[in-house]
C-alpha positions as CSV (number, residue, x, y, z in Angstrom):
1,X,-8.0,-3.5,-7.7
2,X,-9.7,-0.6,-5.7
3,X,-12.3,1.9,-7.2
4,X,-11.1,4.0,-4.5
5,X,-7.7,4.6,-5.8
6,X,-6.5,7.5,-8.6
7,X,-5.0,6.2,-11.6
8,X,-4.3,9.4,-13.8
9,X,-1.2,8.0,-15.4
10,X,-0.1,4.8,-15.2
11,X,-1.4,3.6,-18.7
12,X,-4.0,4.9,-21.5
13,X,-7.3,6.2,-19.8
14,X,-8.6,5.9,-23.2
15,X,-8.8,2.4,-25.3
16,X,-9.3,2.5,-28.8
17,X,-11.6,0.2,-30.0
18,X,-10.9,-3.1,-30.5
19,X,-11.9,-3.0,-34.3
20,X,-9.3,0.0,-34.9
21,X,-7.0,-0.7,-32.4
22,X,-4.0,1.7,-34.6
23,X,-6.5,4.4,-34.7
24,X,-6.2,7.5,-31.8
25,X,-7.4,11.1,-31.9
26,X,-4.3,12.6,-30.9
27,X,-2.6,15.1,-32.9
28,X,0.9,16.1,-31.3
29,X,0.4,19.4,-29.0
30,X,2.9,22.4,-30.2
31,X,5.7,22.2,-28.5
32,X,6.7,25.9,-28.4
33,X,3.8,27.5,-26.8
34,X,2.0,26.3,-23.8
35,X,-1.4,24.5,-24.5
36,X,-3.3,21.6,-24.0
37,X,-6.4,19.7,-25.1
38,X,-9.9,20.6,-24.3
39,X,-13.2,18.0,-24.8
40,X,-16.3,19.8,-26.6
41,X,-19.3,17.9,-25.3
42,X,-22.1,17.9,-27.8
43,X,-25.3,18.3,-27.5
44,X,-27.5,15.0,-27.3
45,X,-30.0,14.1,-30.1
46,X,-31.9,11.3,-27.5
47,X,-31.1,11.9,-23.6
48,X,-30.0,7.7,-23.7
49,X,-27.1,8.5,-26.5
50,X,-23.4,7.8,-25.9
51,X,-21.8,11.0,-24.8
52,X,-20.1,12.2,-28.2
53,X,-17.1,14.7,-28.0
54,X,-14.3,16.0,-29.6
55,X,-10.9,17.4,-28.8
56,X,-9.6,20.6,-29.5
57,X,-5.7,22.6,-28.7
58,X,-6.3,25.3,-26.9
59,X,-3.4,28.0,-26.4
60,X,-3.3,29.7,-22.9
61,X,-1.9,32.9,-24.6
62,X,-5.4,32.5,-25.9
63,X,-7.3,33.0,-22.3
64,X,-9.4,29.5,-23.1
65,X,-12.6,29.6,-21.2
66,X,-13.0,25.7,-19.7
67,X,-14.5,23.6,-16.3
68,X,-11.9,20.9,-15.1
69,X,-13.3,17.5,-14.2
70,X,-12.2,16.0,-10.8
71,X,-13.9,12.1,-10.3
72,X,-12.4,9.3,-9.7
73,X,-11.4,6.5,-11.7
74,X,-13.5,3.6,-11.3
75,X,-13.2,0.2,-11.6
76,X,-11.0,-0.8,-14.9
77,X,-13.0,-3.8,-16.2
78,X,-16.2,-1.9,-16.0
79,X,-16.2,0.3,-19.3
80,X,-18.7,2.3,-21.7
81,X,-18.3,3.8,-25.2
82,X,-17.9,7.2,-26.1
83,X,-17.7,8.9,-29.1
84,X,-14.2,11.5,-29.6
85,X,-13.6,12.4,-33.2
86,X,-15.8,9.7,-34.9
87,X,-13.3,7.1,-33.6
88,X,-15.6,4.9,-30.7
89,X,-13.7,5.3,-27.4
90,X,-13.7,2.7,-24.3
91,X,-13.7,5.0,-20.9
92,X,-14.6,3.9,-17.2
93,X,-17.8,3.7,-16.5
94,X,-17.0,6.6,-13.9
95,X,-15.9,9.0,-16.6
96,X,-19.1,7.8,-18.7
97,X,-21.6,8.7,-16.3
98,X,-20.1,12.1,-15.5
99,X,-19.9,13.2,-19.1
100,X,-23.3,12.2,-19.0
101,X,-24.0,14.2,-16.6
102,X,-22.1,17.4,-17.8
103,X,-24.0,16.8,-21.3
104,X,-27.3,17.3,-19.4
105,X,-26.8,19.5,-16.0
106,X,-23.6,21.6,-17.3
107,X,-25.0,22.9,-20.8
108,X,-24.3,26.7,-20.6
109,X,-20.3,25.0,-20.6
110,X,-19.4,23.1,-23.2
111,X,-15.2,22.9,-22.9
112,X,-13.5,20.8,-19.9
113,X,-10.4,19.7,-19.4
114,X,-10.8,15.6,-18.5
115,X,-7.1,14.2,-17.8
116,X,-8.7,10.4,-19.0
117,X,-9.3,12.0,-22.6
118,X,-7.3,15.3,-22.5
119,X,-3.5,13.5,-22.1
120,X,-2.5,11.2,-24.6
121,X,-1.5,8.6,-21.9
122,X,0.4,6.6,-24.1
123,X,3.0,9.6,-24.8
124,X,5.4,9.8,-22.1
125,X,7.0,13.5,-22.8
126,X,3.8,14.3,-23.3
127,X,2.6,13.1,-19.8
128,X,5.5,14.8,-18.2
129,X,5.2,18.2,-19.5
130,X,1.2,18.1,-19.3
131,X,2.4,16.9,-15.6
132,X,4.0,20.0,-15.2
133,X,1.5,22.4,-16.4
134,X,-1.5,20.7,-14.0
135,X,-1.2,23.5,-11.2
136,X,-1.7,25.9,-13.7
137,X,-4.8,24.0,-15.2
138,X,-6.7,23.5,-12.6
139,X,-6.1,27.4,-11.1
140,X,-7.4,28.9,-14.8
141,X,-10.0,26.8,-14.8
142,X,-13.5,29.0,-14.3
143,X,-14.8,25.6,-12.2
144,X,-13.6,22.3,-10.8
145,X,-16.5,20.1,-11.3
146,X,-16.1,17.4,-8.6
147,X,-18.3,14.3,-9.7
148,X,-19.0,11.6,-6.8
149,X,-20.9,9.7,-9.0
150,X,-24.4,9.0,-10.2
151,X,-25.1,5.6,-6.9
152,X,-26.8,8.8,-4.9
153,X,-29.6,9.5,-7.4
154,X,-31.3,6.7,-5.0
155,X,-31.3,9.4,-2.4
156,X,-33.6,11.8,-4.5
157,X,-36.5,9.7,-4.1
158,X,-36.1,9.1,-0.2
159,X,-35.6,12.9,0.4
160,X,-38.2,15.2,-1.0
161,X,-36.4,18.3,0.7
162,X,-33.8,17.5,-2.0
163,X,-35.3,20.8,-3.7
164,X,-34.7,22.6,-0.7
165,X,-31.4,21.4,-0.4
166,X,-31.1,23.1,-4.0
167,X,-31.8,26.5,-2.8
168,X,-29.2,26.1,0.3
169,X,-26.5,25.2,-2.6
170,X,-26.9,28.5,-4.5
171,X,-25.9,30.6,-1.2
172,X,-23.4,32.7,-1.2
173,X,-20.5,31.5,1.1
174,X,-21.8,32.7,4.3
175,X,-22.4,29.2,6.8
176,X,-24.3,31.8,9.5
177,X,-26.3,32.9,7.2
178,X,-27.5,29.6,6.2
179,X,-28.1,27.9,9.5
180,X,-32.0,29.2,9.4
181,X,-32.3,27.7,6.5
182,X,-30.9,24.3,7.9
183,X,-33.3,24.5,10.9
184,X,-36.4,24.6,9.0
185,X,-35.2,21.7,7.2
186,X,-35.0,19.8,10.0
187,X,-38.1,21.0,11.6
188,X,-40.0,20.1,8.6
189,X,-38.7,16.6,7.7
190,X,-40.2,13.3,9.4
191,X,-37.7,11.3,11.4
192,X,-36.9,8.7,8.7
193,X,-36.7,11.1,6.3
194,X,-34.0,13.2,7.8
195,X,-32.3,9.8,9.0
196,X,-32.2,9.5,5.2
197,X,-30.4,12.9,4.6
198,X,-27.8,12.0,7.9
199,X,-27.1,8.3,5.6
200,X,-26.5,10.5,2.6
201,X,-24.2,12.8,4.2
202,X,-22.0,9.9,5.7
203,X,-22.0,8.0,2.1
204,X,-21.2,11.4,0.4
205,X,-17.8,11.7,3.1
206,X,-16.6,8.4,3.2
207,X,-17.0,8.3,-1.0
208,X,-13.4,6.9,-1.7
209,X,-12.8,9.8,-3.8
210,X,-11.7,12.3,-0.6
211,X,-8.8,9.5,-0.5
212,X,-7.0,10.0,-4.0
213,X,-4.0,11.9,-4.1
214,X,-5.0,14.0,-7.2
215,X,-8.1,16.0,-6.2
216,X,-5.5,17.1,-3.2
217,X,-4.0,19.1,-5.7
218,X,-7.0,19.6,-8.0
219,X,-9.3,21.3,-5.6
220,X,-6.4,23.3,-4.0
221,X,-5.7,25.1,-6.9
222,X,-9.3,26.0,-7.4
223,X,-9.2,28.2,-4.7
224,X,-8.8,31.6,-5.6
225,X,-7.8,34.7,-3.1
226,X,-11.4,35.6,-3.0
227,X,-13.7,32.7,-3.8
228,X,-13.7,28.4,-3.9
229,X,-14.5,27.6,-7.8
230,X,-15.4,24.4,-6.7
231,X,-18.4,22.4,-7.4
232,X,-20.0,19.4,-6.5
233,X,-21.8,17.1,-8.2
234,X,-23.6,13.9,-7.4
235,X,-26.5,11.5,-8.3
236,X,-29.1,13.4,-10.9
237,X,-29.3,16.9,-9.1
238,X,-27.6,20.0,-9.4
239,X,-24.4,20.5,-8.1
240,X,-23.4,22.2,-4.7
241,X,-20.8,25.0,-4.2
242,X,-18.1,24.0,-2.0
243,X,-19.0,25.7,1.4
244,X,-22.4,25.1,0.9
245,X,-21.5,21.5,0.5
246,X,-19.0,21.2,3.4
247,X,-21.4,23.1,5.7
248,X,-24.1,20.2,4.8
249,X,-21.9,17.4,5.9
250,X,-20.2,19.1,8.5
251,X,-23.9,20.1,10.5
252,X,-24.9,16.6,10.0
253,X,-22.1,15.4,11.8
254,X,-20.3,13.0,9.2
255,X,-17.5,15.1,7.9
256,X,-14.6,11.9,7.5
257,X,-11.7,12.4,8.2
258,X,-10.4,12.4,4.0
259,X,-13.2,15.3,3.4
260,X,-12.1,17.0,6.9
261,X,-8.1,16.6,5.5
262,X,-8.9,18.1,2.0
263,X,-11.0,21.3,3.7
264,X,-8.4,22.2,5.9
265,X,-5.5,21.9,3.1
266,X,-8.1,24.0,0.6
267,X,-8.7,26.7,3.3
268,X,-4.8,27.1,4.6
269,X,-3.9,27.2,0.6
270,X,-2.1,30.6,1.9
271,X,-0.6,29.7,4.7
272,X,3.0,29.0,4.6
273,X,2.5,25.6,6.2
274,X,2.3,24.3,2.3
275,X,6.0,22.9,2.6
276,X,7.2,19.7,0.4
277,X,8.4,17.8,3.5
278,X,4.9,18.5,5.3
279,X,2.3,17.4,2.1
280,X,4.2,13.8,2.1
281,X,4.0,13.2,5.4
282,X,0.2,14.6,6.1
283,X,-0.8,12.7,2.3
284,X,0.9,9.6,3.0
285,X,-1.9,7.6,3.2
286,X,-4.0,9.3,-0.1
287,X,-4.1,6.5,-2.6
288,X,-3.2,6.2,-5.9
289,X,-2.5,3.4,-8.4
290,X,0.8,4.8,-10.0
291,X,3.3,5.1,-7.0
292,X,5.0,7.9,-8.8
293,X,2.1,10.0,-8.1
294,X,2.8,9.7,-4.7
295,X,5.5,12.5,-5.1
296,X,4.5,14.2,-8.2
297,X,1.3,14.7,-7.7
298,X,1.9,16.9,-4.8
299,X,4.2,18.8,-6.3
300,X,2.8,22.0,-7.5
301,X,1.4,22.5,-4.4
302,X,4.6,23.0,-2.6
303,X,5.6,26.4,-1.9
304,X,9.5,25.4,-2.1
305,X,9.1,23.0,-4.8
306,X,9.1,25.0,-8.0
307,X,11.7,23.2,-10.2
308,X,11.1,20.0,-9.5
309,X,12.5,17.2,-12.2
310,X,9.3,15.0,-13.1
311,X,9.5,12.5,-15.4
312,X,7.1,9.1,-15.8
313,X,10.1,7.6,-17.6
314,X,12.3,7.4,-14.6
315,X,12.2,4.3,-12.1
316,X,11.0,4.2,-8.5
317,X,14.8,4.3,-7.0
318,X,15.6,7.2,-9.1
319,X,12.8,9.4,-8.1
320,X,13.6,8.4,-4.5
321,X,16.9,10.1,-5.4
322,X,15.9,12.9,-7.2
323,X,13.7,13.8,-4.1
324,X,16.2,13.5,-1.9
325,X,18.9,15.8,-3.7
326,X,16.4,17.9,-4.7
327,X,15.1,18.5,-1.0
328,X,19.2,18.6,0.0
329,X,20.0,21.3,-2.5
330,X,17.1,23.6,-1.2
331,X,18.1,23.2,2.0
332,X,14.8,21.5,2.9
333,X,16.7,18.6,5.4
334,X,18.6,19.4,8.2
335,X,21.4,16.8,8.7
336,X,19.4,15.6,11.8
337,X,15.5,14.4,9.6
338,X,17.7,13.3,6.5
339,X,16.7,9.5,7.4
340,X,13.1,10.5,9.0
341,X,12.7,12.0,5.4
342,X,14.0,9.2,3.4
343,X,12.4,6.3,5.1
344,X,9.1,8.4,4.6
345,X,9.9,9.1,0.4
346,X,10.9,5.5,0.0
347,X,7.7,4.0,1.6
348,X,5.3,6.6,-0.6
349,X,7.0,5.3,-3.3
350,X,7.5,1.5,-2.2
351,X,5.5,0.5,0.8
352,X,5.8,0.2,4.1
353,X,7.6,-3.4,4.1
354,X,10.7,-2.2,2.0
355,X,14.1,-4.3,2.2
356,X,16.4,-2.0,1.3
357,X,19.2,-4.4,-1.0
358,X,15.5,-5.9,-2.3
359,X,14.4,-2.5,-3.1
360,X,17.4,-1.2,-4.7
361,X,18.8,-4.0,-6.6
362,X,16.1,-4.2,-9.7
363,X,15.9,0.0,-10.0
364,X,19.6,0.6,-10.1
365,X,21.2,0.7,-13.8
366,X,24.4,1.9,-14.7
367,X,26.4,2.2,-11.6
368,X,28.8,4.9,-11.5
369,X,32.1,4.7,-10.2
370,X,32.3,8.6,-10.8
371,X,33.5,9.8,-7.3
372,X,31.8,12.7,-6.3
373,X,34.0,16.4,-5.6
374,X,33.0,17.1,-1.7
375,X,34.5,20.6,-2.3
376,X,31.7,21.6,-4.6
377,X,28.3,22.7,-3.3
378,X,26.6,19.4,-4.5
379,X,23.2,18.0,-4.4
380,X,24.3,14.6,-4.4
381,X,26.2,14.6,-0.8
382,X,23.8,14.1,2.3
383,X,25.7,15.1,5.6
384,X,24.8,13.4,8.9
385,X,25.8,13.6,12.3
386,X,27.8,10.6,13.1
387,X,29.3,8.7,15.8
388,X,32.4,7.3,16.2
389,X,32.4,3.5,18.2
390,X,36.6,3.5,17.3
391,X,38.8,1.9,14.7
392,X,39.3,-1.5,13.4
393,X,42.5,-2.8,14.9
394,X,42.3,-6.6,14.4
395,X,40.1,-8.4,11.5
396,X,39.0,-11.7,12.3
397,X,37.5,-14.2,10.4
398,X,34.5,-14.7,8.3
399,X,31.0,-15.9,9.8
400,X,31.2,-18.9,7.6
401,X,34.6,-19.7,9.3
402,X,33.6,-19.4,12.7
403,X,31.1,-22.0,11.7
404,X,33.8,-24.1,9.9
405,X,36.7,-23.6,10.3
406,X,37.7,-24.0,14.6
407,X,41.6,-23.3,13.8
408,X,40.9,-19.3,13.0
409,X,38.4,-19.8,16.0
410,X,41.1,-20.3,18.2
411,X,42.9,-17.8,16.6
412,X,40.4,-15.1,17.1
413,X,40.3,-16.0,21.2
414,X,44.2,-15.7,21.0
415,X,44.0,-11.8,19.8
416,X,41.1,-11.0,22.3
417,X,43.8,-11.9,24.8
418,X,46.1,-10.4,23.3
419,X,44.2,-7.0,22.5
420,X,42.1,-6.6,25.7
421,X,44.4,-7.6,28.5
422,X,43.4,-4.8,30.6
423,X,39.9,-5.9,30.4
424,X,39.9,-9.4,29.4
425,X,36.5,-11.1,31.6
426,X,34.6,-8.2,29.5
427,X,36.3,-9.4,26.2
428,X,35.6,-13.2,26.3
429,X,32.2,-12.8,27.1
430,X,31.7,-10.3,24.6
431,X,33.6,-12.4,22.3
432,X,31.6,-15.4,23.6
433,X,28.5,-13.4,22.6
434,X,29.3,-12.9,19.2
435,X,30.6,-16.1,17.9
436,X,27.7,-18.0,19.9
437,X,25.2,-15.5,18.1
438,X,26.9,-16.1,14.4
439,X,26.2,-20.0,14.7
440,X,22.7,-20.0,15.9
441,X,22.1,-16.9,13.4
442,X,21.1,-17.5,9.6
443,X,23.6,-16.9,7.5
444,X,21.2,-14.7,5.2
445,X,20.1,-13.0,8.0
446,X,23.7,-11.5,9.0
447,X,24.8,-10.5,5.3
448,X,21.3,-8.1,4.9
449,X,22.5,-6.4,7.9
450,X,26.4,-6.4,7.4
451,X,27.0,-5.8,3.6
452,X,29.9,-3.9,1.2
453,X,28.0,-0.6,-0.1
454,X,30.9,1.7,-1.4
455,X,29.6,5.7,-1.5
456,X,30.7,7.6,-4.2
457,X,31.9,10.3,-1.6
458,X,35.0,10.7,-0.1
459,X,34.7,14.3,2.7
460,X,37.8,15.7,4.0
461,X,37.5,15.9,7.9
462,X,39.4,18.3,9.4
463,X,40.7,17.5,12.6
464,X,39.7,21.3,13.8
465,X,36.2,20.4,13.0
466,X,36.3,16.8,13.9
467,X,38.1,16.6,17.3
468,X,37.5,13.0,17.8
469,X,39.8,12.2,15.3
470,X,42.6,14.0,16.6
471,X,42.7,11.2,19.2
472,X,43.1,8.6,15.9
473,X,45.4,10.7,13.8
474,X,48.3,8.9,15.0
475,X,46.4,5.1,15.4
476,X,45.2,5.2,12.1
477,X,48.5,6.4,10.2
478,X,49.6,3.4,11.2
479,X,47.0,1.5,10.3
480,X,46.5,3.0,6.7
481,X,50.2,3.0,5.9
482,X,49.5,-1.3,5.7
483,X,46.6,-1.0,3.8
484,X,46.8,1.8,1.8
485,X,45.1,0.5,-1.2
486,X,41.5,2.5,-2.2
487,X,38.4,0.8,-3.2
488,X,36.8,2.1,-6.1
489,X,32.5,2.1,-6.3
490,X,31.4,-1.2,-6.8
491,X,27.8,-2.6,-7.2
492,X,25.3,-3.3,-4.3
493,X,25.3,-6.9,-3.1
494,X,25.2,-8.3,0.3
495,X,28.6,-9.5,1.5
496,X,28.3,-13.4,1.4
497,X,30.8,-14.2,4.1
498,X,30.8,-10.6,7.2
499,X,33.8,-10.4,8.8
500,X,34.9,-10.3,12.5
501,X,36.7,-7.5,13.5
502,X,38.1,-5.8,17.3
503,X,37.6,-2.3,18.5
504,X,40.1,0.4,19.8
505,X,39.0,3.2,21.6
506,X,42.3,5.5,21.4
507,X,40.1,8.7,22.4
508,X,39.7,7.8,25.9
509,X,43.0,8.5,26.8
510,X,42.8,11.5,24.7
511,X,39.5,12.5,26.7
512,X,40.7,11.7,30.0
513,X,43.2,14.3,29.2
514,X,41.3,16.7,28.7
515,X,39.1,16.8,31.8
516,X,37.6,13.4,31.8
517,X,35.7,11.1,30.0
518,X,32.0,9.8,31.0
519,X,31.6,6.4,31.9
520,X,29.7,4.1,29.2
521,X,29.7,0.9,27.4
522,X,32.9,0.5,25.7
523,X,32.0,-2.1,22.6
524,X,35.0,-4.2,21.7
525,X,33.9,-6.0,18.5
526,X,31.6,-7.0,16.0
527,X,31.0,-8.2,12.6
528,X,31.4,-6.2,9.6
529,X,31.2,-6.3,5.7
530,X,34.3,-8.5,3.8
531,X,35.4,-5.1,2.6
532,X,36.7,-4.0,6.4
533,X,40.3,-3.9,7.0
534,X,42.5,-2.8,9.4
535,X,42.5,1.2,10.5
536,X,38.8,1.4,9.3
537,X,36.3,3.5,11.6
538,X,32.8,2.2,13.0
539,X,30.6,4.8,13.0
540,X,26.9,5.0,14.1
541,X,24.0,6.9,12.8
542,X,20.2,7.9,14.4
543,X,17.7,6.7,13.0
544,X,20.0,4.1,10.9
545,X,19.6,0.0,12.4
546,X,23.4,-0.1,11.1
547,X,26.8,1.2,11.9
548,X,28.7,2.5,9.0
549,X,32.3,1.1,7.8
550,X,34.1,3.5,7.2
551,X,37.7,3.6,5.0
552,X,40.7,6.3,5.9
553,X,42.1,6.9,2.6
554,X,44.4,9.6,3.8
555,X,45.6,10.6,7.4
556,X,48.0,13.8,8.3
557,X,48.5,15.7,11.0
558,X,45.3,17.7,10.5
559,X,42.6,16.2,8.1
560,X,41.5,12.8,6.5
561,X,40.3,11.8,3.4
562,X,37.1,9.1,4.0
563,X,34.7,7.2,2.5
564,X,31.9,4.7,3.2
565,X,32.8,1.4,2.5
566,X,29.8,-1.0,3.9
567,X,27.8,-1.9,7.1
568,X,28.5,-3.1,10.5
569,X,27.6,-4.5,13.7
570,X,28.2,-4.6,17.3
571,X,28.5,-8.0,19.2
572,X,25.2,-7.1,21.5
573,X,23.5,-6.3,18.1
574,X,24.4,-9.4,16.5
575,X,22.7,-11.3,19.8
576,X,19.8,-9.1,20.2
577,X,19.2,-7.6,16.8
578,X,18.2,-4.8,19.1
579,X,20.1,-1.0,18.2
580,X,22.0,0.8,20.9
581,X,21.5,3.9,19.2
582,X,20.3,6.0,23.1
583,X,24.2,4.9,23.8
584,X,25.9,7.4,21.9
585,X,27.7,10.3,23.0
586,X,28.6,13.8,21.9
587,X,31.7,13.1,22.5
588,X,32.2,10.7,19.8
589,X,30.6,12.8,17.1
590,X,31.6,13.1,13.2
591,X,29.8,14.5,10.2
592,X,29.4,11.5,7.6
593,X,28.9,12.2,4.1
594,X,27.5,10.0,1.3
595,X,25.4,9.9,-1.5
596,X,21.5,9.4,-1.9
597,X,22.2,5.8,-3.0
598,X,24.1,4.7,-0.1
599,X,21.2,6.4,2.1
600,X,18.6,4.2,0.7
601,X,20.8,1.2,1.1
602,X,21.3,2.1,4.8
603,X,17.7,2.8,5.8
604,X,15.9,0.5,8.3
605,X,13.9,-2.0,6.7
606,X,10.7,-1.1,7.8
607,X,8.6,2.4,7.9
608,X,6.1,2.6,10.8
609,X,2.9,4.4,10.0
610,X,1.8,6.3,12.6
């Protein structure tokens, strides 16, 4: 477990002692008025005594005057005892040192708001709706106390300018200013000396605390339209304000790239590049030990992400989803980043080496078979820009036949010949391809790409806004009046046994009629998920490793009734496992609808970090 990682929620920050282990200081928080919990530090007796505090509820009708601790967790197993109520405490080690350190360097304050003993951790609505007020506690805060840690005392006795270094903290925010002062420093220091302060610098910005997802919003929200309430503390000295901090590490040349991230985000607080789609991608790599946090803790920093449902309760699929038709009802996705944005949600929230039935199989609960109204403005439809590869017209057999079974073998060669005569050297070796492919191809393999996955959407495309399928109207009637049956939602699962199927392209005629058609790779056949059936459409979407299978409930002269139904493939896909995605036209395009689940289903396997 790293020490450089947050963990503000992911169990109790505070252990009661093993002796009383039924005992806690909690007392419920009103839940009509908008409060919190504050820690009183008291005084010490002996400067060696166990930090001793109490809680109090404080009101923010009431204007509570506080300091807000940001630090870093600290290693689990390494723990002290505090004293909170007369009830011993067990805290990190961390949070013991900087209480310490408050207690002795922070006396004219004696109220802070510490998330480790302020939340009752093991109270979830509690944690949620504390969750929710964190933007506004950190912002009313009179300081945010940032505590490095006490390992940089060692420095004080290496650098005896450390008291000058005292007076340049106290400046006023003016870096110009300052830089006479930073000159005579240098001037007067001996080479090792100063090679001291340049170490110090470099430890202070690559401390693993510029890395945690929290103080992202925690220091953010200390600046104010006129000033940085921000200070920071370290090893036994007084603490620096933030710009005379930052301009100390920036002039000795070690400002790391975490510190240099955090600055910029602090000083463009009111710009309006503080979007919910730009702080996940720029934070991706902030650490944290609850993956939830990943999302929610940046949150309140989003200038279009007021309303946001939060909840510590929910699983990792459903917040996926909630972001997702949160970010859709906003109108934060356009159709063309909807999978750039999910692949980037799912891997803050999963990892980077996500499997997407894997990954959805243990957080989905429930199933609905609900179908969702497309006519209604709806957060729960995502629309994409499809392509259309054609229509099933032939369904082959299985993948576990073609292995098997050499009778429907020879029956799957017959219909080539039957259904490409006009281009039938193309057709066998294509057909070739494919079956050749399915045997040396592991069966597992084949089903995690080609599986049934039925959306709870069904979109009416009209013909006037879909012209490709004018060219299909009259194909698929035919098709749909033989299978005519609908498929209801079903649960997840990879398709044991993907099915063959054959292409038609009726739109080429239909082109050519028009003015022409440009020349490109016709693809003739595939294998698909055991749910295809005759008159369904292959469709292909960017960004997706995976066509889509999609069913034609209803066909008239000028609309369709659709729905996702599973996955497919084409034949060179199934050799090559490569995608052919640069080989699609505008021709062939067709908005595709579905829900947030079948999206995570459908996205690639892998995110790439840049």
């Amino acid at each position: 477990m790293e020490a450089n990682q947050s963990q503000r929620r992911t169990k109790a920050a505070v252990e009661n002692d093993p002796k009383s282990p039924t005992i806690s200081p909690y007392r419920p928080l009103a839940q009509d008025v908008d409060c919190t919990r504050l820690v009183e530090i008291e005084p010490a007796r002996h400067e060696s005594d166990d930090p001793v505090c109490s809680l109090i509820h404080a009101n923010f009708g009431d204007k509570p005057k506080y300091e807000a601790l940001s630090y870093m967790w600290g290693e689990d197993r390494e723990k002290e005892t505090i004293i909170v109520d007369g009830m011993q405490l067990s805290v990190t080690t961390n949070l013991w040192d900087a209480l310490f350190y408050l207690r002795r360097h922070r006396p004219s304050c004696t109220r802070f708001w510490i998330d480790a003993l302020c939340i009752n951790q093991s109270d979830i609505p509690e944690r949620n709706r504390q969750l929710r007020m964190m933007r506004h506690i950190y912002s009313r805060a009179s300081l945010v106390v940032v505590w490095l840690g006490k390992k940089y005392a060692a420095y004080q006795e290496k650098i005896p300018s450390l008291s000058a270094l005292e007076a340049f903290r106290s400046q006023d925010a003016n870096p110009s200013a300052s830089l006479p002062l930073k000159a005579d420093l240098q001037a007067s220091q001996q080479p090792e000396t100063d090679n001291q302060e340049k170490n110090m610098a470099k430890e202070l910005c690559s401390d693993g605390y510029w890395d945690r997802l929290w103080i992202i919003q925690e220091l953010t929200q200390a600046r104010g339209y006129d000033r940085i309430r921000i200070l920071v503390c370290f090893g036994n000295m007084m603490g620096f304000k933030w710009t005379a901090f930052t301009h100390f590490v920036t002039q000795s040349g070690c400002a790391g790239e975490g510190f240099s991230r955090l600055n910029r985000q602090i000083e463009d607080k009111y710009t309006s590049g503080h979007t919910l789609r730009k702080l996940l991608a720029e934070h991706r790599a902030a650490k944290c030990k609850e993956p939830r946090d990943k999302i929610y803790g940046l949150i309140s920093l989003a200038a279009d992400a007021r309303g946001f449902p939060m909840d510590y309760s929910k699983s990792l699929f459903d917040i996926w989803t909630d972001t997702m038709e949160f970010m859709n009802i906003q109108q934060l996705l356009a159709e063309f980043d909807i999978v750039e944005v999910g692949s980037l949600v799912r891997f803050l929230l999963m990892g980077a080496d996500c499997s997407p039935l894997k990954q959805v199989l243990p957080y989905v609960s429930g199933a609905t078979s609900t179908l969702v109204d497309q006519r209604a403005i709806n957060p729960k439809i995502l629309e994409l820009q499809g392509y259309v590869l054609g229509y099933v017209m032939s369904v082959g057999p299985s993948t576990t036949d073609v292995i098997g079974n050499l009778g429907k073998v020879d029956s799957w060669e017959t219909s080539v010949r039957d259904n490409f005569r006009d281009d039938l050297g193309t057709a066998y070796r294509e057909s070739d391809m494919l079956l050749e492919s399915i045997i040396k191809t592991d069966d597992e393999a084949l089903a995690t790409r080609c599986f049934n996955q039925t959306s709870t959407v069904r979109w009416v495309g009209r013909f006037q806004e879909n012209k490709i399928m004018t060219a299909y109207s009259s194909c698929l009637r035919t098709a749909t009046a033989a299978a005519s049956a609908s498929l209801t939602s079903k649960e997840v699962h990879a398709a044991d046994h993907p099915h063959l199927y054959q292409l038609d392209k009726p739109e080429l005629a239909y082109f050519e009629r028009l003015g022409g058609y440009r020349d490109k790779p016709q693809w003739k056949m595939g294998i698909s998920s055991s749910h295809v059936r005759r008159g369904d459409i292959i469709c292909r979407i960017r960004g997706i490793d995976k066509g889509v299978l999609i069913r034609v409930h209803e066909i008239d002269d000028w609309k369709a009734t659709m729905q996702i139904i599973g996955t497919a493939m084409v034949a060179e896909e199934v050799a090559t496992s490569a995608s052919y995605l640069s080989q699609l036209w505008k021709e062939d395009e067709m908005k595709v609808k579905m829900d947030a689940r079948t999206l995570f289903v459908l996205l690639p396997g892998n995110y790439q970090v840049e």
